[in-house]
N, C-alpha and C positions, 0 to 999 in steps of 0.2 A: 523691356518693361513698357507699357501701356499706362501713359497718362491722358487724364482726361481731368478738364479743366471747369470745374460752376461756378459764377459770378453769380452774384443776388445783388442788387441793387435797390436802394429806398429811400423815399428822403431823410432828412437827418429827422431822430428817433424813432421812425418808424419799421425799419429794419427788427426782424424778429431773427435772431440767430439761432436759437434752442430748436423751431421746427425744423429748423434745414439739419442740425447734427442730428435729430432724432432721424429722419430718413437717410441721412448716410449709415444709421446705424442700424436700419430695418433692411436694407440692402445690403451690409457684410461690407462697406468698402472699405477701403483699408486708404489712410488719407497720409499723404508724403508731408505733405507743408501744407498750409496757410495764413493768411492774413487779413485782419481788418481796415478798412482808410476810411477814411473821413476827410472830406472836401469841402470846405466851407463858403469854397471860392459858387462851388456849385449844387451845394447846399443837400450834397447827396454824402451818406453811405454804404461802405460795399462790405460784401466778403468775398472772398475766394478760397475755393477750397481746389488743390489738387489730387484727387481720385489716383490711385495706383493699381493696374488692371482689374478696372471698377466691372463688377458682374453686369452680364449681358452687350448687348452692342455701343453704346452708351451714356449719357446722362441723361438722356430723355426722359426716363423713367421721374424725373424731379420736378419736372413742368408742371408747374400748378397744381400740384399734388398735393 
């Protein structure tokens, strides 16, 4: 099995999570786990998502998309 790993990073509240699931979900991946943090220390939040033999070679397709 083929994992492939996205981070998104942003500062606190400004992270948009909904567009990143909606392109995981235009792309067919199929997602193992993930998780939200929140850093206060560094005033960021994140997500991570791990991709399970995500189509094509891969996350690139998420870049600024």
């Amino acid at each position: 099995m083929d994992v492939h790993r996205v981070i998104v990073r942003a500062g606190i509240g400004k992270l948009r999570a909904i567009p990143v699931w909606r392109k995981v979900m235009q792309l067919g991946g199929r997602v193992g786990s993930w998780k939200i943090r929140l850093d206060r220390e560094l005033n960021v939040e994140s997500l991570t998502i791990d991709l399970l033999d995500p189509p094509g070679a891969g996350s690139t397709n998420f870049v600024r998309d």
